[in-house]
N, CA, C and O atoms as a GROMACS GRO file, in nm:
protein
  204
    1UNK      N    1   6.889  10.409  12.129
    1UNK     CA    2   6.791  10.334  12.052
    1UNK      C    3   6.660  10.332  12.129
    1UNK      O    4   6.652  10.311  12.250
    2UNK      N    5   6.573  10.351  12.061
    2UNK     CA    6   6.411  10.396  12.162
    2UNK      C    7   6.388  10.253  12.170
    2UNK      O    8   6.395  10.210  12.285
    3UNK      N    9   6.353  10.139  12.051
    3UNK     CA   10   6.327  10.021  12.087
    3UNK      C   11   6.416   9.899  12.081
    3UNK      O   12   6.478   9.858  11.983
    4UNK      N   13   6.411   9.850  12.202
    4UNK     CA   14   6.528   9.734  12.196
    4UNK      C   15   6.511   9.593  12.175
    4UNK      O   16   6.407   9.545  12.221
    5UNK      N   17   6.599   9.506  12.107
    5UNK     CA   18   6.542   9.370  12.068
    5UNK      C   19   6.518   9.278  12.227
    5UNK      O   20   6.600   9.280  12.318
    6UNK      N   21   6.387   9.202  12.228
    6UNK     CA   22   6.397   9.128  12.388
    6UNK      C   23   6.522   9.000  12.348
    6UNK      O   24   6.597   9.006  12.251
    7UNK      N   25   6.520   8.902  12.436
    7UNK     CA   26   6.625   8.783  12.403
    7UNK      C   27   6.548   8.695  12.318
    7UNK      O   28   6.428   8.673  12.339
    8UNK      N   29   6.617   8.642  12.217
    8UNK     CA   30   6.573   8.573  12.159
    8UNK      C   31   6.741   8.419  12.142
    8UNK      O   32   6.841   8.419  12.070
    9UNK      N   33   6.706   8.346  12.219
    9UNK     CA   34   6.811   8.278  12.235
    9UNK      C   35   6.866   8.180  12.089
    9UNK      O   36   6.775   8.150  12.012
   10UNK      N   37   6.959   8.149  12.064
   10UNK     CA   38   6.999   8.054  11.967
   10UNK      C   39   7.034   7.930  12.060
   10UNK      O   40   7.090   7.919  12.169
   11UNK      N   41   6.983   7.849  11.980
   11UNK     CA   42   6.984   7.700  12.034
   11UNK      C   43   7.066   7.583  11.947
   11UNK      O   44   7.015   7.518  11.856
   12UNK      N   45   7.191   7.572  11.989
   12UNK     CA   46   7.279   7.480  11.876
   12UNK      C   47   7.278   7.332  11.902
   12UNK      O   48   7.297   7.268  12.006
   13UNK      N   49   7.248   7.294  11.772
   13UNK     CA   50   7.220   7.132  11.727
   13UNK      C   51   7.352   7.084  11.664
   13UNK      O   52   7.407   7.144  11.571
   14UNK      N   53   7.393   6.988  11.712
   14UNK     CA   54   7.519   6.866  11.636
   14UNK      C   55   7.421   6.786  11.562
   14UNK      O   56   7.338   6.705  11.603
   15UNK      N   57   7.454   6.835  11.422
   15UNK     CA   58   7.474   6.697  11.301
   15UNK      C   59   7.513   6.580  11.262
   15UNK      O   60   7.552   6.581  11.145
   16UNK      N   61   7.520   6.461  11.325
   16UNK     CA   62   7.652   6.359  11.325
   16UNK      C   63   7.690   6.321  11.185
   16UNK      O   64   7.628   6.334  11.080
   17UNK      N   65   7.798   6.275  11.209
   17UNK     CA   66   7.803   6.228  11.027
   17UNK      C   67   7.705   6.129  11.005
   17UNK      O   68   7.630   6.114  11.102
   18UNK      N   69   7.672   6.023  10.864
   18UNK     CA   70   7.566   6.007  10.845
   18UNK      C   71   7.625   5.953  10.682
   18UNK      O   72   7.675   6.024  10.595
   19UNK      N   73   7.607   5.853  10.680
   19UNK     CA   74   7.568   5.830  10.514
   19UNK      C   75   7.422   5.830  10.465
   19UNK      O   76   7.323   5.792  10.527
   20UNK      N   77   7.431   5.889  10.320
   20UNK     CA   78   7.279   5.931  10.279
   20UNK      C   79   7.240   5.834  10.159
   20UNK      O   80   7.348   5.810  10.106
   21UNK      N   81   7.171   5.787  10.112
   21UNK     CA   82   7.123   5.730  10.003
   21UNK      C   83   7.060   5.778   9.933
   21UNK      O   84   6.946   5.817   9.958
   22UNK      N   85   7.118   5.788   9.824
   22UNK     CA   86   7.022   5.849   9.695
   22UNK      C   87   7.021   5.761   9.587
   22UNK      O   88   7.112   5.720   9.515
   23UNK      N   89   6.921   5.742   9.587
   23UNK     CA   90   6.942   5.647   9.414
   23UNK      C   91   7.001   5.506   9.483
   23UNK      O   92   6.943   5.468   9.585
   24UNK      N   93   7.118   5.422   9.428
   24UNK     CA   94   7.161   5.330   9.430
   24UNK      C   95   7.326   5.411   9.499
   24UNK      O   96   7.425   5.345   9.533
   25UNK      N   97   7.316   5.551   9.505
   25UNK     CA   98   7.467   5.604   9.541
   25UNK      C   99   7.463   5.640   9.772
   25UNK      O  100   7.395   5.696   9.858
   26UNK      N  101   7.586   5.558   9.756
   26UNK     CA  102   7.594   5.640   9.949
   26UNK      C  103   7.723   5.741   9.931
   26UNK      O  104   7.831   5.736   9.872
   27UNK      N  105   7.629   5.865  10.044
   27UNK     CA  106   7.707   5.947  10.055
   27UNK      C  107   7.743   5.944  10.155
   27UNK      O  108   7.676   5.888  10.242
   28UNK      N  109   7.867   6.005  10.184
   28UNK     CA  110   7.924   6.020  10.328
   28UNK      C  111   7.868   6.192  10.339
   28UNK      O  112   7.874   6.272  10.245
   29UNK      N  113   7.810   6.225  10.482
   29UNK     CA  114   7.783   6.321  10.495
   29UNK      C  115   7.897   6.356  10.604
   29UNK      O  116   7.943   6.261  10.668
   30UNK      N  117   7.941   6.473  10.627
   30UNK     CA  118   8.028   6.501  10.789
   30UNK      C  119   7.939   6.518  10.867
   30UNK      O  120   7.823   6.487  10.838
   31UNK      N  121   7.962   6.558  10.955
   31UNK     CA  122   7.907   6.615  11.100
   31UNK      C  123   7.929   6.741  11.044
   31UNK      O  124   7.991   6.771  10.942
   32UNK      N  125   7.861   6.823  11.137
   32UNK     CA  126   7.838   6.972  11.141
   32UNK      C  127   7.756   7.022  11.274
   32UNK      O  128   7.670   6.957  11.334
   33UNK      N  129   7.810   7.165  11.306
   33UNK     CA  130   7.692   7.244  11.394
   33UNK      C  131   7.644   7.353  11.352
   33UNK      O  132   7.718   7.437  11.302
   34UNK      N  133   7.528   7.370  11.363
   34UNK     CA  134   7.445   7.477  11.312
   34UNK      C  135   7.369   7.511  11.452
   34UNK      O  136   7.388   7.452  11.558
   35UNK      N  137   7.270   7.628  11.430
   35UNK     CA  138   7.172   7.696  11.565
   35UNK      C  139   7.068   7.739  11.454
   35UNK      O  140   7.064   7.773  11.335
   36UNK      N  141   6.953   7.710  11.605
   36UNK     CA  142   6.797   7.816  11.585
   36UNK      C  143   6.766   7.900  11.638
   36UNK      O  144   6.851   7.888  11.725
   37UNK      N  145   6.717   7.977  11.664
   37UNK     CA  146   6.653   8.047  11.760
   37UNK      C  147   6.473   8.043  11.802
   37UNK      O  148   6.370   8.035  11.736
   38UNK      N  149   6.498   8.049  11.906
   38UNK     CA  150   6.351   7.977  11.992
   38UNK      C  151   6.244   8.021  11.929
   38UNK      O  152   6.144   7.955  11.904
   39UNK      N  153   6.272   8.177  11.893
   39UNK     CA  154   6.116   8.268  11.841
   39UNK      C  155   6.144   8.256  11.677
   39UNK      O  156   6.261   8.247  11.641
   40UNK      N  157   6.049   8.257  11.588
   40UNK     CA  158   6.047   8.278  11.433
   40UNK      C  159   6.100   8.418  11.399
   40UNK      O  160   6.138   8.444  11.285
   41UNK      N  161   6.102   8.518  11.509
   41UNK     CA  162   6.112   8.676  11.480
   41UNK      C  163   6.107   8.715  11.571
   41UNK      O  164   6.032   8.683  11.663
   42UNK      N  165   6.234   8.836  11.566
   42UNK     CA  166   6.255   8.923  11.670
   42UNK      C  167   6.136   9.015  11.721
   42UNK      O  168   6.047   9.077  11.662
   43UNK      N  169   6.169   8.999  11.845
   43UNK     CA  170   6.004   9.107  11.972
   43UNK      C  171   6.098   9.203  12.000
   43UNK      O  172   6.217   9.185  12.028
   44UNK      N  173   6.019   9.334  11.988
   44UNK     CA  174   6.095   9.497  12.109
   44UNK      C  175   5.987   9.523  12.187
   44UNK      O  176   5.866   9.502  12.180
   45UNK      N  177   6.070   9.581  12.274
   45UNK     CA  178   6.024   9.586  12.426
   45UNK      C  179   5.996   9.731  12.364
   45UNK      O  180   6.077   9.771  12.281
   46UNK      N  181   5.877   9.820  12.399
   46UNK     CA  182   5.803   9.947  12.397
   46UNK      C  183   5.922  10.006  12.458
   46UNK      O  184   6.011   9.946  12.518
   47UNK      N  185   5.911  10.157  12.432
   47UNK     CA  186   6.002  10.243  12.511
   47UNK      C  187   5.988  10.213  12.654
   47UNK      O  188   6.084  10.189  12.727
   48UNK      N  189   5.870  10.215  12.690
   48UNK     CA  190   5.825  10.251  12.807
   48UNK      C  191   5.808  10.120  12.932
   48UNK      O  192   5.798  10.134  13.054
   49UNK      N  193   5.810  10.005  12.856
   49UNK     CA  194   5.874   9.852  12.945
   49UNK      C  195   6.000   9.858  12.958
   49UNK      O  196   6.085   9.916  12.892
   50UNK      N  197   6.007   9.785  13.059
   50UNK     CA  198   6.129   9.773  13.180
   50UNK      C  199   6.158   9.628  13.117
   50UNK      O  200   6.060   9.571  13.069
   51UNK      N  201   6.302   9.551  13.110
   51UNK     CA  202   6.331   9.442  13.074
   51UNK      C  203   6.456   9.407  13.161
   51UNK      O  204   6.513   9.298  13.149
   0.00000   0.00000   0.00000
């Protein structure tokens, strides 16, 4: 592959559970984990940079 992706790290967040209100109704939400990653979009390193 001539150009390679640099690091672009994922960063994982815990959701706690959570009741939500809508209206006059509560919801029970669960917990959950999901991730981001630091950059909006992947960077390549030129052929010719060293990484």
């Amino acid at each position: 592959m001539l150009f390679k992706t640099l690091e672009n790290p994922a960063v994982p967040i815990y959701i706690y559970p959570h009741v939500a209100l809508i209206g006059d109704e509560q919801l029970l939400k669960p917990g959950f984990t999901t991730e981001f990653f630091l950059y909006k979009q992947n960077q390549f390193a030129l052929a010719s940079e060293r990484y």
